[in-house]
N, C-alpha and C positions, 0 to 999 in steps of 0.2 A: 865793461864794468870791472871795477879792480875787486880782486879777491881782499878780504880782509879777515885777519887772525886777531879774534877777541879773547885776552887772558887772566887769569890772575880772578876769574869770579864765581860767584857760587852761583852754580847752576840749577835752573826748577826746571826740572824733566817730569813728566807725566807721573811718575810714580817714586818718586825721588830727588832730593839734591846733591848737588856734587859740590865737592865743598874745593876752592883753587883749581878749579879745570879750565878750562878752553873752549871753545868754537869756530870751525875756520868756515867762511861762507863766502862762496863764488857762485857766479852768473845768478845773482837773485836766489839761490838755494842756499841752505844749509846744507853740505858737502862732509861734514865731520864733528863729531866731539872728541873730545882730550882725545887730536891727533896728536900722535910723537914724533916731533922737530917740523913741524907744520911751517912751509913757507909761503909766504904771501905778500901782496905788494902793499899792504898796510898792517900793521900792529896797533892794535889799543889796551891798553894795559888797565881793566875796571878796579884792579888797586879793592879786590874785595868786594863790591857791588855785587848785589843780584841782579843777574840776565833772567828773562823772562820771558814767554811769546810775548808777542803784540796781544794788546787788548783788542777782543772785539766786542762790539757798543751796539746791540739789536734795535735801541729804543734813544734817539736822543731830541729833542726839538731844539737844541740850541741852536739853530739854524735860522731858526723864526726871530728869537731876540736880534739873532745877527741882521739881520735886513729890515726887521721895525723894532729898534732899541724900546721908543717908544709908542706909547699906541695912536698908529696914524700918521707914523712917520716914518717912512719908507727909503732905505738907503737904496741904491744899484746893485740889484740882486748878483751883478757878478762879483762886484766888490764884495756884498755879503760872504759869497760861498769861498772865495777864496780866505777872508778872513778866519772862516771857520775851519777850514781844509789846517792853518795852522796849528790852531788852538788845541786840535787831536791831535796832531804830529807832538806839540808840547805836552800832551798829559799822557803819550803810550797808545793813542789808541790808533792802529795801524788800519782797523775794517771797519770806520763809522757808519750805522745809519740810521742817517737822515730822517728822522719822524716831520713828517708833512699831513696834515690836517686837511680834509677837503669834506668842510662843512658850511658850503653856498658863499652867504654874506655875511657871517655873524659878525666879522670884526676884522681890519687889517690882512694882513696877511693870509689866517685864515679862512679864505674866499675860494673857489674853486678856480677862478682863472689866474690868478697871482700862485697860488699854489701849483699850479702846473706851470708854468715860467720857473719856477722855482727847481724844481723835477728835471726839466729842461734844461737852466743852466747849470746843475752839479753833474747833469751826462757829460753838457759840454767841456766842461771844464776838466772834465777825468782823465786826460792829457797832458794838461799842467799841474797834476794837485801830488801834492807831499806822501798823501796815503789814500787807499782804495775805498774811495765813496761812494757807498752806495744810498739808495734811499727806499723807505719805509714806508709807504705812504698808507695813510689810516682814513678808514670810511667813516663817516659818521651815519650812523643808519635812516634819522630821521632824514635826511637828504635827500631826495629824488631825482637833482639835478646834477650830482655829480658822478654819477655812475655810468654817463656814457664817458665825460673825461674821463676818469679812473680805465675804461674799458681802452682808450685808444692809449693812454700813455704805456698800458701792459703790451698792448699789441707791437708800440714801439718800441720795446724791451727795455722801458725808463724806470720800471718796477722790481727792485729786489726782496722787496717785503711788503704785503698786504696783510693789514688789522682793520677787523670792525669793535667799532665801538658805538655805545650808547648812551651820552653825557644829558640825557632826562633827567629831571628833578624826581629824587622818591625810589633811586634805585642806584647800585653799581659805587660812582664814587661824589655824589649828591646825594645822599642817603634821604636829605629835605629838601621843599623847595627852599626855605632860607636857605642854608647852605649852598645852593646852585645862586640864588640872587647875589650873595657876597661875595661868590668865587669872580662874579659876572661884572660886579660893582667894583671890585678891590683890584683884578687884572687886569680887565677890558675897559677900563673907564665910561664904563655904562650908566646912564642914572636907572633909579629905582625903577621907573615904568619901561625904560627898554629893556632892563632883565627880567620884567614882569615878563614883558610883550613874546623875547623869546623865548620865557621858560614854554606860553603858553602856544605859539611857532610849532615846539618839538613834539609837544601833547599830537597837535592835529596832524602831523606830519610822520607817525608812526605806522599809519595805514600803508601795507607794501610795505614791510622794512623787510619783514622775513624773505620772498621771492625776491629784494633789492642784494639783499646779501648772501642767495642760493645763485642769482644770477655772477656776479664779482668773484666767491669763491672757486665757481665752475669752471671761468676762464680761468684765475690763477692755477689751478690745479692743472689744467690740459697745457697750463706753458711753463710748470715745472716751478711754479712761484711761491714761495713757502707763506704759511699765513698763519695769523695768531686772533686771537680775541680778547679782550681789554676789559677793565674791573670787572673780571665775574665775579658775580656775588650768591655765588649757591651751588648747590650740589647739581640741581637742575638745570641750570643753564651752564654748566660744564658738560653735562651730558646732550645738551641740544647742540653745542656746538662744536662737540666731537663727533655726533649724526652728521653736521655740517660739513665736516671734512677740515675743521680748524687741526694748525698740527701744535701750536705754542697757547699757552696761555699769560697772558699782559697783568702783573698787578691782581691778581688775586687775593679777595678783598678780607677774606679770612682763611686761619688755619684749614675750617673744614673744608672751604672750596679748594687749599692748596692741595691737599692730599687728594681729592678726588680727581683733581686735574693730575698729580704724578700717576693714582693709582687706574688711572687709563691711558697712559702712554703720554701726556704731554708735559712734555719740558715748562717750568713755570720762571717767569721772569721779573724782578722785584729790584728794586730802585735803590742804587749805591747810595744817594742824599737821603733816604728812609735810615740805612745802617750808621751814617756818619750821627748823624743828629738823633738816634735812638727814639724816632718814630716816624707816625706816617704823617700827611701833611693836610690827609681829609679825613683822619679818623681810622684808616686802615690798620689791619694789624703791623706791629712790627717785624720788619724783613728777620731782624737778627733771631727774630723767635722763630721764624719759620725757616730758616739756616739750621737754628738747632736740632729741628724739630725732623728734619732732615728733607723738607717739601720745600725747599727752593733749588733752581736748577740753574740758573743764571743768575746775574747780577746788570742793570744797564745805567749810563748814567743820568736816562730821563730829560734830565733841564743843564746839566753842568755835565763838563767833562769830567773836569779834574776829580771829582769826584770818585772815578771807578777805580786808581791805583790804589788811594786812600781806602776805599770801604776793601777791600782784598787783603788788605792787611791787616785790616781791624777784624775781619772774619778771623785771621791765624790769631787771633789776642783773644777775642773773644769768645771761642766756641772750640770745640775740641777738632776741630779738623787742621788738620797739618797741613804747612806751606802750601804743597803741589797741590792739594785738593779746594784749598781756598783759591789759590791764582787759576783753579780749572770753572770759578766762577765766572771768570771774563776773560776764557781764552777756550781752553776746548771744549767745554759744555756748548758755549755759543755758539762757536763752531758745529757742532755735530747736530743742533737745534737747527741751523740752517743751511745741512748738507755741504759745507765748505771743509771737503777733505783734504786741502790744499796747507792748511793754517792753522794753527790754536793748541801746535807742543813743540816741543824745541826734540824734530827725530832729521837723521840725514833724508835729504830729498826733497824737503815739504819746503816752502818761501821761508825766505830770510826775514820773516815779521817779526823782531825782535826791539824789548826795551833792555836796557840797564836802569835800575835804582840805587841810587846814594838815600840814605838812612840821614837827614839834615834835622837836628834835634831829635822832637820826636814825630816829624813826618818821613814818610816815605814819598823822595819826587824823582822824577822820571831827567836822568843826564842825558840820554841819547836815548836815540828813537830809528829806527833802519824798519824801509819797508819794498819790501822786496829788495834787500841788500843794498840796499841807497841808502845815505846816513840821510836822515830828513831834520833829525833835531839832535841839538848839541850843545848842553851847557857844564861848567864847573862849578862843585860845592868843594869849602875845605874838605880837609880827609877828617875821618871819623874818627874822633876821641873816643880813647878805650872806655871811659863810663858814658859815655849814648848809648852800646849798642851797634847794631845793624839792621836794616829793614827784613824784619819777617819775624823778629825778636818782640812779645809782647809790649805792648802798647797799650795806654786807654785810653779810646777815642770818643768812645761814647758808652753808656751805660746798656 
């Protein structure tokens, strides 16, 4: 692998920017910052850009669109995974993962044996792909039937993240049953009486969830598998599922459950399409409030990628936290949420997961992408007019 000598940029280091410094990185590491007379068998001159870790992405499904664009329509899940292994290389995100759903039959994709295929081909593919993907995969509790897959894909070490969740009518991120029929009707192209059918499926199917999801947690924990739990909506059921041995919390559905999830040790995780669009999209509170509030602890991009460079910088515009503490949104908070001491600051020694950003208008987009010191993405924007700006420089993106 050829050493490359990145110049001329402003650097976000953990606790600080460096405004025209350097970076030289060989064999897959970061080997140096602003060395003096650094030689290397490439140069790339960022001409002022900010370099940045790699994003890492705890929560994404866009993986699902990738393989059923629409619903019931199923592409070649290898074809899928590689299309999507791109789409992260072009938005920064060098550690995506994969949120995979395994809730029986309810719809497409969403099936417990399609979803494990799935699981299956992003392992296989982790050989040829741009950037290191892992996958997420999420319990749905009323389930019964997928808890022995879920048990063999851990045992095959296909799992780098386990969440349960509970998408019931009348709780979490369905507050009503309307609400869960239209989500069911408007996504899934469901008629009326089969989102009846399953709201009413999940009711009878809650029997066993708590021992379904003491038995899943147990193994992830004995194989070192980090795990989260999805719209909490309470003080109480933050505390049942830090009994539980949960280490993250998913979308927390108000201020008060955010802080109760920070003020018992878990890292809390809230959606970069919440921060862009200045709310949530079931009625949840707003991320940016709880950015302020200082109870958010990640950022992931949920449904879209592109999404997570954009809301990082709209946190530096909108809230009083400075650059390195906004981009520790989706680089070393993540990290540290999921025990990846390898990745998520720009220090000598750790992987070459590095973006550069060009400032184009008024978006922040990602020129080059290197993961583990391979250039994986590679575009040119003109050079930045003195009245744009540079990206980390306020912005209003959203209110």
């Amino acid at each position: 692998m050829q050493s490359t000598y990145l110049t001329h940029a402003r650097v976000v280091l953990a606790d600080r920017v460096l405004e025209n410094s350097a970076v030289l990185i060989d064999g897959g590491h970061i080997v140096a910052i602003e060395p003096d007379g650094a030689q290397a068998d490439r140069e790339i001159d960022l001409q002022g850009q900010t370099l940045m870790p790699g994003l890492i992405d705890l929560h994404c499904d866009a993986i699902e669109k990738e393989a059923e664009p629409r619903s019931r329509v199923l592409f070649p899940l290898d074809f899928a995974v590689a299309q999507v292994d791109r789409r992260n290389a072009a938005a920064g995100i060098t550690t995506p993962y994969h949120a995979l759903s395994f809730a029986n039959n309810e719809w497409g994709v969403r099936n417990n044996q399609t979803a494990a295929q799935v699981v299956r081909t992003v392992r296989a593919f982790r050989h040829h792909s741009l950037v290191d993907n892992r996958v997420h995969c999420r319990y749905e509790v009323t389930d019964e039937t997928s808890v022995d897959v879920l048990r063999a894909l851990m045992d095959e070490g296909a799992v780098d993240l386990l969440s349960v969740m509970d998408h019931s009518p009348g709780q979490g991120q369905f507050k009503t049953l309307e609400s869960y029929l239209q989500y069911m009707m408007g996504n899934h192209a469901m008629s009326r009486e089969q989102a009846e059918e399953a709201a009413q499926s999940k009711a009878r199917a809650k029997d066993g969830a708590v021992a379904r999801v003491e038995a899943l947690l147990s193994q992830a924990h004995a194989l070192g598998i980090p795990t989260a739990s999805h719209d909490d909506d309470s003080i109480q059921r933050i505390a049942t599922m830090r009994n539980l041995g949960v280490a993250m919390s998913e979308f927390p559905i108000t201020l008060d459950t955010a802080r109760a999830a920070v003020s018992c040790g878990l890292p809390t995780i809230l959606g970069a399409p919440n921060v862009l669009r200045g709310q949530s999209q079931s009625g949840s509170m707003r991320a940016i409030d709880a950015i302020r509030a200082g109870v958010a602890s990640c950022l992931c991009s949920d449904y879209q990628p592109s999404t997570l460079i954009a809301a990082a910088f709209a946190v530096a515009a909108q809230t009083d936290l400075d650059l390195p503490r906004a981009i520790a949104l989706v680089t070393l908070n993540p990290a540290a949420a999921c025990g990846l001491s390898d990745r998520g600051r720009i220090a000598v020694g750790l992987r070459a997961d590095l973006v550069a950003v060009a400032q184009v208008g008024a978006q922040p987009l990602i020129s080059h992408t290197w993961s583990a010191g391979r250039l994986v993405f590679s575009t040119h924007y003109p050079p930045v007019r003195e009245h744009e700006g540079r990206a980390g420089e306020p912005q209003s993106l959203a209110a």
